[in-house]
NUVO-771850 format. One record per atom (N, C-alpha, C): residue number from 1; chain; atom name; z, x negated, y. Coordinates in nm, 3 decimals, padded with zeros to 5 digits. Atoms other than C-alpha are relative to their C-alpha. Last residue first. Layout:
BEGIN
ATOM,seq,mol,atom,pz,px,py
ATOM,NUM,A,CA,Z,X,Y
...
END
This chain:
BEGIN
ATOM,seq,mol,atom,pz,px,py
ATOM,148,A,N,00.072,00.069,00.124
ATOM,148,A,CA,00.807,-00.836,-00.333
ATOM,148,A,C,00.096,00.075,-00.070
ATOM,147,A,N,-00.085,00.118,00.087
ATOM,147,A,CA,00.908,-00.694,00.011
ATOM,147,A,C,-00.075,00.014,-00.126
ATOM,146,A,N,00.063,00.014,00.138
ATOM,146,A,CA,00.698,-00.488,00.297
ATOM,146,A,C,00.083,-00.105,-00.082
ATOM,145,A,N,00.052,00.155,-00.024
ATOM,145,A,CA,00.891,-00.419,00.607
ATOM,145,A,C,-00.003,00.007,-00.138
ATOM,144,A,N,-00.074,00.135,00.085
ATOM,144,A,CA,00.983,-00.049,00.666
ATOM,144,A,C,-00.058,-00.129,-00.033
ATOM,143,A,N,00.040,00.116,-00.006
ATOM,143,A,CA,00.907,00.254,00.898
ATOM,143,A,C,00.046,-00.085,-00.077
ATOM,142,A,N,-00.019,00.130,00.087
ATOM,142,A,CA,00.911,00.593,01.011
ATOM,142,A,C,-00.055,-00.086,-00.067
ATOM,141,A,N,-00.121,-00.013,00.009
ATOM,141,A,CA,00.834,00.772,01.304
ATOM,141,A,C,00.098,-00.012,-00.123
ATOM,140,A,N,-00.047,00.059,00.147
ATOM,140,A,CA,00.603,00.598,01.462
ATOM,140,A,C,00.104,00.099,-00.025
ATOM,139,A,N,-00.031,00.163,-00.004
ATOM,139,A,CA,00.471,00.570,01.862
ATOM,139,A,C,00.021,-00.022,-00.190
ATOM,138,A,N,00.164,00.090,00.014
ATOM,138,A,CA,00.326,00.905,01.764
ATOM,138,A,C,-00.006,-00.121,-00.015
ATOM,137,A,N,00.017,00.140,00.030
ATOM,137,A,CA,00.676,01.076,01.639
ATOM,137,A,C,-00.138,-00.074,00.065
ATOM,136,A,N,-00.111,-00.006,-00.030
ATOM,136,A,CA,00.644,01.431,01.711
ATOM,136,A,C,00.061,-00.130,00.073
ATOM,135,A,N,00.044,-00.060,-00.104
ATOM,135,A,CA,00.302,01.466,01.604
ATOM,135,A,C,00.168,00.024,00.099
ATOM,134,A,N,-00.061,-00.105,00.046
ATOM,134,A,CA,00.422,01.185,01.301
ATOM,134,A,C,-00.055,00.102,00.171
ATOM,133,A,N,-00.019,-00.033,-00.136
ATOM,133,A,CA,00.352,00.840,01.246
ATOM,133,A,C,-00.020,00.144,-00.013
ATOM,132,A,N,00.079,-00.155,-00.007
ATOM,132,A,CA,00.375,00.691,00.920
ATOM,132,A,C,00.027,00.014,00.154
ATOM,131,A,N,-00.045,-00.091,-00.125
ATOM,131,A,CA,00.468,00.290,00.967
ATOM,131,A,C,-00.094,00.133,-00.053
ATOM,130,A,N,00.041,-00.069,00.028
ATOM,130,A,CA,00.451,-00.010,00.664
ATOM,130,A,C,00.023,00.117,00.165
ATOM,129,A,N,-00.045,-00.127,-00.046
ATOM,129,A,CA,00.527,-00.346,00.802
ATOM,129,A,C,-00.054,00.125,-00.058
ATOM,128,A,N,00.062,-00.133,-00.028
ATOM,128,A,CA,00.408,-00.682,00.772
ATOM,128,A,C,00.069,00.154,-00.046
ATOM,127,A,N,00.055,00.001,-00.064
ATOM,127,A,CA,00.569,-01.040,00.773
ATOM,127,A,C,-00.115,00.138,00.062
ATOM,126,A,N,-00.069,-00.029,-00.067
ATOM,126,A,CA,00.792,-00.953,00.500
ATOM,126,A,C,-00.081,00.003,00.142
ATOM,125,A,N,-00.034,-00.128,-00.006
ATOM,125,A,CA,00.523,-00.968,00.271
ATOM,125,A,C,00.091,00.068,00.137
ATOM,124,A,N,-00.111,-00.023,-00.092
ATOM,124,A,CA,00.450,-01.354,00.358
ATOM,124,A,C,00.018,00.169,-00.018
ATOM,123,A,N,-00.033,00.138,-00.087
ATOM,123,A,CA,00.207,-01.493,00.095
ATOM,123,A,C,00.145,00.036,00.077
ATOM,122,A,N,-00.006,00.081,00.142
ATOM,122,A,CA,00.046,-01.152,-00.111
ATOM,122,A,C,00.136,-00.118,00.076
ATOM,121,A,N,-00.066,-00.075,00.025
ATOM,121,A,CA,-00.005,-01.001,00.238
ATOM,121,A,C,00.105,-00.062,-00.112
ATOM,120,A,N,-00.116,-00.005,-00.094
ATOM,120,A,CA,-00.102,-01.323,00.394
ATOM,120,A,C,00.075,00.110,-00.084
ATOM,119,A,N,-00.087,00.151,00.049
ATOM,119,A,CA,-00.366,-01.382,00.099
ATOM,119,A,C,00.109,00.010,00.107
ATOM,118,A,N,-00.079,-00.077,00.121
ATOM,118,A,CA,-00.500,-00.959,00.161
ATOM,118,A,C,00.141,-00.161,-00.087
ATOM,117,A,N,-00.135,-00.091,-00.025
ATOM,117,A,CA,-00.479,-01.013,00.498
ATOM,117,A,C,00.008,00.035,-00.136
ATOM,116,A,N,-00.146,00.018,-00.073
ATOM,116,A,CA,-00.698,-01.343,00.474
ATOM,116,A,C,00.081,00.079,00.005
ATOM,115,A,N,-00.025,00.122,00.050
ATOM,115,A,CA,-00.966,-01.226,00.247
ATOM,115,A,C,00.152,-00.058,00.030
ATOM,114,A,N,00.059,00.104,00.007
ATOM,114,A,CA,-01.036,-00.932,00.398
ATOM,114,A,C,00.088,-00.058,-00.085
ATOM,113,A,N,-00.059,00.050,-00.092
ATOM,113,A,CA,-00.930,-00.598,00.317
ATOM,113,A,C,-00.039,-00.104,-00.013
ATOM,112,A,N,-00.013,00.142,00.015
ATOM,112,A,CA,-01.071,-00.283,00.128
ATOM,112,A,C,00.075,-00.115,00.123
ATOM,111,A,N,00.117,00.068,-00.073
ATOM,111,A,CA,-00.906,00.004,00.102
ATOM,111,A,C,00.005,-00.130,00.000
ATOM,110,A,N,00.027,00.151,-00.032
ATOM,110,A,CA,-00.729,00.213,-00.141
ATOM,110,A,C,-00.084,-00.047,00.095
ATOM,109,A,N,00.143,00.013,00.004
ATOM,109,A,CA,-00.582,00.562,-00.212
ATOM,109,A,C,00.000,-00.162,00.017
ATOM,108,A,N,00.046,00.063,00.126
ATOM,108,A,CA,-00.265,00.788,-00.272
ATOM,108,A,C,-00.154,-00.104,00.065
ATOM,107,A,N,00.146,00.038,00.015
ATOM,107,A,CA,-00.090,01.006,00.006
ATOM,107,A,C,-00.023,-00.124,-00.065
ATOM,106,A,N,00.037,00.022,00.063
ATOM,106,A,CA,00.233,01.262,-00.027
ATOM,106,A,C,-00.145,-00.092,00.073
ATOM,105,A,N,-00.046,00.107,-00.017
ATOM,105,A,CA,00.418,01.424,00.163
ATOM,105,A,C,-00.055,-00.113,-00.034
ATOM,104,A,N,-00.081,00.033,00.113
ATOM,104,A,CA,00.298,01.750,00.008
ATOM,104,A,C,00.061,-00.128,00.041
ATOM,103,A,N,-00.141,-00.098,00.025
ATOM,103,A,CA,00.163,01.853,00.302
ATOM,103,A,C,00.117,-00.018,-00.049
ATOM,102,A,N,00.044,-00.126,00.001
ATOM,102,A,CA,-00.043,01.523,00.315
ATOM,102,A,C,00.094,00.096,00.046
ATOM,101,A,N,-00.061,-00.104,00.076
ATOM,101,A,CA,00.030,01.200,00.383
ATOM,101,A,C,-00.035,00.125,00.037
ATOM,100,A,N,-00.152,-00.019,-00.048
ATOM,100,A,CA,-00.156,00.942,00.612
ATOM,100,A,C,00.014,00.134,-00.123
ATOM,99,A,N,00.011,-00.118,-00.011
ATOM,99,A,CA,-00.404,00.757,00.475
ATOM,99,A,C,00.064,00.089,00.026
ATOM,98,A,N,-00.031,-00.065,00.116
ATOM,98,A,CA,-00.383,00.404,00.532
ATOM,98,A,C,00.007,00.152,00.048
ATOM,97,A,N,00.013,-00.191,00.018
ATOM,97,A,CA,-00.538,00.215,00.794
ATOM,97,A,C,00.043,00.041,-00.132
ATOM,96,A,N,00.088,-00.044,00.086
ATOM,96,A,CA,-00.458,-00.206,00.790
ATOM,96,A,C,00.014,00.136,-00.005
ATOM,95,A,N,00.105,00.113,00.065
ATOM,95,A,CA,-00.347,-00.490,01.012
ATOM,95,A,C,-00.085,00.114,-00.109
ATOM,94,A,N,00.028,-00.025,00.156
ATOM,94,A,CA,-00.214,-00.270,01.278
ATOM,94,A,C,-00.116,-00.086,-00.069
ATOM,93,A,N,00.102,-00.035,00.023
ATOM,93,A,CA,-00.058,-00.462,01.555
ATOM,93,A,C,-00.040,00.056,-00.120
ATOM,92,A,N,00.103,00.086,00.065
ATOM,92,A,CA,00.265,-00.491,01.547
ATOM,92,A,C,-00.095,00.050,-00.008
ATOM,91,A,N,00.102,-00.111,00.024
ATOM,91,A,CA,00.597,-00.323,01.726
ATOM,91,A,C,-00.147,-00.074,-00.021
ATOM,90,A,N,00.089,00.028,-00.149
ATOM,90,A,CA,00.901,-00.593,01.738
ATOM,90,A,C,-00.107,00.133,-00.088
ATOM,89,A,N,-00.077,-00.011,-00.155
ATOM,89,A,CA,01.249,-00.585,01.567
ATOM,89,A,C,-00.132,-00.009,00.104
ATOM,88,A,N,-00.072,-00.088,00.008
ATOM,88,A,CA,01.166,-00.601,01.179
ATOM,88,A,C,00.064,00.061,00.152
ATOM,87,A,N,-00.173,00.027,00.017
ATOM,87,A,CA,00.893,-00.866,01.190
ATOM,87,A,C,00.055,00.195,00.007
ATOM,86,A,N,-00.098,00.046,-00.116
ATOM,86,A,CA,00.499,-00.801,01.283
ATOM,86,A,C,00.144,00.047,-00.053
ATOM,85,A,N,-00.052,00.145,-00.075
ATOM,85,A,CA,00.166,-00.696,01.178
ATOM,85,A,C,00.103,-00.027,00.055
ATOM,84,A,N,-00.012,00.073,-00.086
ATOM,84,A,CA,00.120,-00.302,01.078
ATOM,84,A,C,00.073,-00.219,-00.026
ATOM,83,A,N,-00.080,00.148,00.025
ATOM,83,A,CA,00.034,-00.166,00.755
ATOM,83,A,C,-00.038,-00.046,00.143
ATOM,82,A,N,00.075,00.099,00.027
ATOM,82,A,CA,-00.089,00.213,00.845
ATOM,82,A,C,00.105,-00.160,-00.056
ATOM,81,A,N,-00.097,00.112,00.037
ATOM,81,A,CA,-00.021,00.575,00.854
ATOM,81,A,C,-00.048,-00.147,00.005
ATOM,80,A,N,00.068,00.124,00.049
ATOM,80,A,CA,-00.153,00.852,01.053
ATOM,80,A,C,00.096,-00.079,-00.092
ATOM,79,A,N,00.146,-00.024,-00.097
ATOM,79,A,CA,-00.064,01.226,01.173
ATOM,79,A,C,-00.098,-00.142,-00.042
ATOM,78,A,N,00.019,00.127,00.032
ATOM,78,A,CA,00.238,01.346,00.927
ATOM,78,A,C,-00.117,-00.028,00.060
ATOM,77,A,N,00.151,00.019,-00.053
ATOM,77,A,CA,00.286,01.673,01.044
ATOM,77,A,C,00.004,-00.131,00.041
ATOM,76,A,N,00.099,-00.062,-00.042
ATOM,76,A,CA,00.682,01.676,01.006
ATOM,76,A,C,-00.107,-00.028,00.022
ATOM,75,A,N,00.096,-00.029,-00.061
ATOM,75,A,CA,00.857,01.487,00.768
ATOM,75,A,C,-00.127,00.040,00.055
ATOM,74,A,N,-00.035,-00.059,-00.180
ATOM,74,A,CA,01.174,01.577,00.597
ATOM,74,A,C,-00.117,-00.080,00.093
ATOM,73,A,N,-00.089,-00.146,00.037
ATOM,73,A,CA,01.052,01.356,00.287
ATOM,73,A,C,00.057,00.007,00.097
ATOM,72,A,N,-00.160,-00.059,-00.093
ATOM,72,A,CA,00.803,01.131,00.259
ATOM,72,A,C,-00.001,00.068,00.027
ATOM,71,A,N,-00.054,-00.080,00.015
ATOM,71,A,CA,00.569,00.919,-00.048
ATOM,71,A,C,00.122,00.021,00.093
ATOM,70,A,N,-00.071,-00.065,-00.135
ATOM,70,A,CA,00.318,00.683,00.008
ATOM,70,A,C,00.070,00.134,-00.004
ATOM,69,A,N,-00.075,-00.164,00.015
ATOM,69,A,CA,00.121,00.528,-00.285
ATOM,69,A,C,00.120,00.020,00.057
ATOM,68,A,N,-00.173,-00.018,-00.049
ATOM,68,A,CA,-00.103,00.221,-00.152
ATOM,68,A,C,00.021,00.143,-00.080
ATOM,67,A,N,-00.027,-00.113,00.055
ATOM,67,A,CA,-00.387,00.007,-00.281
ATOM,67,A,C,00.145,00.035,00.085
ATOM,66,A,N,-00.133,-00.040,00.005
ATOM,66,A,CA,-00.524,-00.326,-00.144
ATOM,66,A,C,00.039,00.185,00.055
ATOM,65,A,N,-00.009,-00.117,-00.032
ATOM,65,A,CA,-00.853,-00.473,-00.177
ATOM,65,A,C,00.174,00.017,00.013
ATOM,64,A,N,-00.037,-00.048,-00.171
ATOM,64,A,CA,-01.001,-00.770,-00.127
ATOM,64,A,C,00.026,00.142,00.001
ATOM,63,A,N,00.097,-00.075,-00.064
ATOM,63,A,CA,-01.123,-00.760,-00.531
ATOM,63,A,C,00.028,00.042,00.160
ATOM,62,A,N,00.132,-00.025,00.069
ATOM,62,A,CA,-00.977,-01.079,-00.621
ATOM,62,A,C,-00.098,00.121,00.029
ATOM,61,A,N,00.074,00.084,-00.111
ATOM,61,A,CA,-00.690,-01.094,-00.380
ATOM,61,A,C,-00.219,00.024,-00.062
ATOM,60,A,N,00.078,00.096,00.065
ATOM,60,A,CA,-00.551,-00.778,-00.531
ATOM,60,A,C,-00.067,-00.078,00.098
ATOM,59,A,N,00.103,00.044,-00.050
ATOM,59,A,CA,-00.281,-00.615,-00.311
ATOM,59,A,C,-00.076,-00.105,-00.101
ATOM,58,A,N,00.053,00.068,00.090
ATOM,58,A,CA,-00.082,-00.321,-00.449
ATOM,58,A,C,-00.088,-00.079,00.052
ATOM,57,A,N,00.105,00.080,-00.040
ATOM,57,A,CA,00.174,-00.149,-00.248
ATOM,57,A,C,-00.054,-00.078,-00.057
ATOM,56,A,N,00.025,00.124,00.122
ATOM,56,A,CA,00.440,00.100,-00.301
ATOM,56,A,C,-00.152,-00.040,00.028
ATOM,55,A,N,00.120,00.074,00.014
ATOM,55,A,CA,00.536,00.260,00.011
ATOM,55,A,C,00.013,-00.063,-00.108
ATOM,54,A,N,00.034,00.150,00.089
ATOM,54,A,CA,00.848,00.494,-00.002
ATOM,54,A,C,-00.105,-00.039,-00.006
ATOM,53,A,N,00.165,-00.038,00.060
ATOM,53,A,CA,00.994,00.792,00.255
ATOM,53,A,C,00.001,-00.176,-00.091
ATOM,52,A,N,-00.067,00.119,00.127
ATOM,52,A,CA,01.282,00.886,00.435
ATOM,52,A,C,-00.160,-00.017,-00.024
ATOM,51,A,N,00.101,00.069,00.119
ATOM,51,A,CA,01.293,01.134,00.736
ATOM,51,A,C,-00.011,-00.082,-00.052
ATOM,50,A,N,-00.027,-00.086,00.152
ATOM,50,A,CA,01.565,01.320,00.887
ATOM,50,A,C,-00.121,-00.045,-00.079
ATOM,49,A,N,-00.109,00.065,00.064
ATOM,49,A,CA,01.614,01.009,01.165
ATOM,49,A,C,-00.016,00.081,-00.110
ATOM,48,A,N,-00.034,-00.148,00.062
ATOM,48,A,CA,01.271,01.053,01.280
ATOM,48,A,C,00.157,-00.036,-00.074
ATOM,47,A,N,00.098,-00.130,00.023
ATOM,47,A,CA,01.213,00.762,01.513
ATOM,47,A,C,00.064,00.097,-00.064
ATOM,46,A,N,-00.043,-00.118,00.118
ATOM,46,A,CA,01.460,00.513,01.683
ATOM,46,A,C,-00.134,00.100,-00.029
ATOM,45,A,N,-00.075,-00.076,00.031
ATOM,45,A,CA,01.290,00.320,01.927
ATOM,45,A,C,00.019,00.069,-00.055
ATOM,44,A,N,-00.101,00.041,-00.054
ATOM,44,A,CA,01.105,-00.066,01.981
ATOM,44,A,C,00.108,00.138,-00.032
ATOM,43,A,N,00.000,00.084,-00.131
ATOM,43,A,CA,01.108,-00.025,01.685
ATOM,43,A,C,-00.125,00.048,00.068
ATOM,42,A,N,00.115,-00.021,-00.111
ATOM,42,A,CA,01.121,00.223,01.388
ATOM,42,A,C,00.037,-00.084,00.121
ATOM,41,A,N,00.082,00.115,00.017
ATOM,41,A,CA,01.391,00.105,01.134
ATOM,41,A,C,-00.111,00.003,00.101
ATOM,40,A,N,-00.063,00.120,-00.052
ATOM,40,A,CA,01.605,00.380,01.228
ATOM,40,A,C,-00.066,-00.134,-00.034
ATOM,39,A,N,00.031,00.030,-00.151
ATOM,39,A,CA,01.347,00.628,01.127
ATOM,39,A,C,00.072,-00.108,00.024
ATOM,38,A,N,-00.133,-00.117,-00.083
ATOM,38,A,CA,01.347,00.562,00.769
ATOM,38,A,C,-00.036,-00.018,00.115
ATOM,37,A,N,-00.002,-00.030,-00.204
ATOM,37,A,CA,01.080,00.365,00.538
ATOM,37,A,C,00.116,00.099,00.003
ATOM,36,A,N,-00.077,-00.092,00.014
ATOM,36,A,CA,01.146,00.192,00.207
ATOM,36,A,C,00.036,-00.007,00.175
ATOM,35,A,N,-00.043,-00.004,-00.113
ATOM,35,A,CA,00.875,-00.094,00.148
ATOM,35,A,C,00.077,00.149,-00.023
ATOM,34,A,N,-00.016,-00.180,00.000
ATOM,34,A,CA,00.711,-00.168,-00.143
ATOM,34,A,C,00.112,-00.024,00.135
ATOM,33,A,N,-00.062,00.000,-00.071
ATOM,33,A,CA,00.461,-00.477,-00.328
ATOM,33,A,C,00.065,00.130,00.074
ATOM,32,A,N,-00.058,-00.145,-00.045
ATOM,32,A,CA,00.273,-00.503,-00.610
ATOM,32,A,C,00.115,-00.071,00.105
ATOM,31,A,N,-00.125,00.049,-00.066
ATOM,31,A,CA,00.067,-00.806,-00.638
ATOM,31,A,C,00.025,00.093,00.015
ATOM,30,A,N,-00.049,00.065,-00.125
ATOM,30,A,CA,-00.219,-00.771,-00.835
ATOM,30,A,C,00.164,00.019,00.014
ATOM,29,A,N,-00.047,00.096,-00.042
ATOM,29,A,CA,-00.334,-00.535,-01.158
ATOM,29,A,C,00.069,-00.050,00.147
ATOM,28,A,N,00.082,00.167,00.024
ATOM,28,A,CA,-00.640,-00.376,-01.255
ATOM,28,A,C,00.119,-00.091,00.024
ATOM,27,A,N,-00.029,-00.022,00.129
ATOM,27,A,CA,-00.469,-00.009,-01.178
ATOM,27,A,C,-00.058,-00.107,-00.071
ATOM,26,A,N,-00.123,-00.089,00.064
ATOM,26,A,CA,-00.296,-00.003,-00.869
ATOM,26,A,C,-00.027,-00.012,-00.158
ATOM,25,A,N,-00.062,00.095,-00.017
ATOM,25,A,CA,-00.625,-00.248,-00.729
ATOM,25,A,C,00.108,00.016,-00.102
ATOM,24,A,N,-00.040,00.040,-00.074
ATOM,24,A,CA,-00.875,00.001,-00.815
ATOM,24,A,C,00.086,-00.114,-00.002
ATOM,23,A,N,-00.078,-00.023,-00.049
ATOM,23,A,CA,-01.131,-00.012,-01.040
ATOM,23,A,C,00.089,-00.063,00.082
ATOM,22,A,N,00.028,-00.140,-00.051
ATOM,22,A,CA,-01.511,-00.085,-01.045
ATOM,22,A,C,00.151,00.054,00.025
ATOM,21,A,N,00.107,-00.016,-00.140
ATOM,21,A,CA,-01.462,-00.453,-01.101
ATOM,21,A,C,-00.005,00.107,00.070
ATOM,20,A,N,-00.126,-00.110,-00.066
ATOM,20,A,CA,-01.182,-00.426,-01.440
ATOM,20,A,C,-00.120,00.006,00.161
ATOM,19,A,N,-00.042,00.072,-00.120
ATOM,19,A,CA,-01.429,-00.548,-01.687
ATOM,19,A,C,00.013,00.100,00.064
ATOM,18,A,N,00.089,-00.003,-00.146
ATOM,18,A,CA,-01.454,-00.324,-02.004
ATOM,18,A,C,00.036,-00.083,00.103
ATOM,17,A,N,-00.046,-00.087,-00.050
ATOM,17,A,CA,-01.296,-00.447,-02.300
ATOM,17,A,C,-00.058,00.012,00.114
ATOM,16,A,N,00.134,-00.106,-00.014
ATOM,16,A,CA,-01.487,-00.701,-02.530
ATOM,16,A,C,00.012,00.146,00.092
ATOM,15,A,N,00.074,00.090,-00.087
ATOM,15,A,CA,-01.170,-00.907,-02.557
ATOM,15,A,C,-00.155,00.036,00.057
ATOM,14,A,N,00.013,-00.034,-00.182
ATOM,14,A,CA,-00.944,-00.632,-02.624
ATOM,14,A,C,-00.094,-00.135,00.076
ATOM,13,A,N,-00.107,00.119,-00.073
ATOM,13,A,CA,-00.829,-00.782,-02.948
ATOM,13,A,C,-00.020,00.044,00.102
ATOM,12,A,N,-00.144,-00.062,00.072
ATOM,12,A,CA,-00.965,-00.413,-03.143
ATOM,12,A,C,00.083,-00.139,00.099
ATOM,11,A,N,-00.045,-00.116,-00.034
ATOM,11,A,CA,-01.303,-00.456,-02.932
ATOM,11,A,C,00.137,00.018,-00.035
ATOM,10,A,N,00.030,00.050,-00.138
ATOM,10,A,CA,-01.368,-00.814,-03.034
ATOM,10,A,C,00.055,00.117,00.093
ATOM,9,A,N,-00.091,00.086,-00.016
ATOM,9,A,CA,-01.315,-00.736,-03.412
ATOM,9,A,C,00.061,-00.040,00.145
ATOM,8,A,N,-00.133,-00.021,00.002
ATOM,8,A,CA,-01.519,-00.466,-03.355
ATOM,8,A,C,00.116,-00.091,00.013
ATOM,7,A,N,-00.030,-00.116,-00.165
ATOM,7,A,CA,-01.786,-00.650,-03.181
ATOM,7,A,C,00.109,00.073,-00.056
ATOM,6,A,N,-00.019,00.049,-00.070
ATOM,6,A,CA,-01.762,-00.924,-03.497
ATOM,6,A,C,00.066,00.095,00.189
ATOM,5,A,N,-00.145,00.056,00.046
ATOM,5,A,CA,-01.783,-00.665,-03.774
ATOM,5,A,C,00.080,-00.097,00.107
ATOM,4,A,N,-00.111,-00.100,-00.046
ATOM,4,A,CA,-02.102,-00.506,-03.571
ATOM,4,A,C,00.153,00.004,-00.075
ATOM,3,A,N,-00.025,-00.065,-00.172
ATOM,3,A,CA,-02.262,-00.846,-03.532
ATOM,3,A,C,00.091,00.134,00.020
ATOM,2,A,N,-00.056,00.095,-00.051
ATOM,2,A,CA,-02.205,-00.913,-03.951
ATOM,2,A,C,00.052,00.025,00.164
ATOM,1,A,N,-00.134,-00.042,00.033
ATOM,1,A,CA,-02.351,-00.596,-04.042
ATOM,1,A,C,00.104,-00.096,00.058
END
């Protein structure tokens, strides 16, 4: 009787609560981070000017992962998306694949990431970039620099 007075007790403080391992980043926690794309932000040139859109960004160092929810509006046949490498005025390598949006504008998910891009992400935000790209758009056609 004792052991199952104790596990409740333990259960009701939340200290007996499931470990967070199996979920994602978005919902365990980390570093949120978000970006607010437009074409005019697209380097080296202008992209979609009728399109908008929002990255919110979750990077746990602990499980090398990092989460995104990607939401835009007025654009056409959304073809990729990713976290690119590199300032507000130059075109960057991509540091990480994201899913590109749906119909609905719309795309949700996580992947994993090393060690280092997920402690740079976390570290220097500004230093990386969100970009959709578009069948219209390929170079990009909108874009924004990740902030805290």
């Amino acid at each position: 009787m004792t052991t199952r007075v104790v596990l409740l007790a333990a259960l009701a403080s939340g200290l007996a609560a499931p470990t967070a391992l199996a979920k994602p980043a978005h919902e365990t926690g980390g570093r949120p981070l978000m970006a607010s794309l437009n074409g005019a932000n697209e380097k080296p040139t202008p992209g979609d000017a009728k399109a908008t859109g929002m990255a919110h960004v979750t990077v746990n160092l602990g499980q090398n992962q990092v989460c995104w929810d990607l939401m835009v509006e007025n654009l056409a046949q959304p073809t990729m998306a990713h976290i690119h490498k590199g300032g507000t005025a130059e075109a960057g390598p991509v540091a990480l694949a994201l899913t590109p949006p749906d119909a609905t504008g719309h795309s949700k998910g996580c992947a994993s990431a090393d060690a280092a891009l997920a402690k740079d992400l976390i570290q220097n935000p500004g230093a990386y970039y969100v970009n959709v790209h578009s069948d219209a758009f390929k170079a990009g056609a909108i874009r924004g620099q990740l902030s805290k």
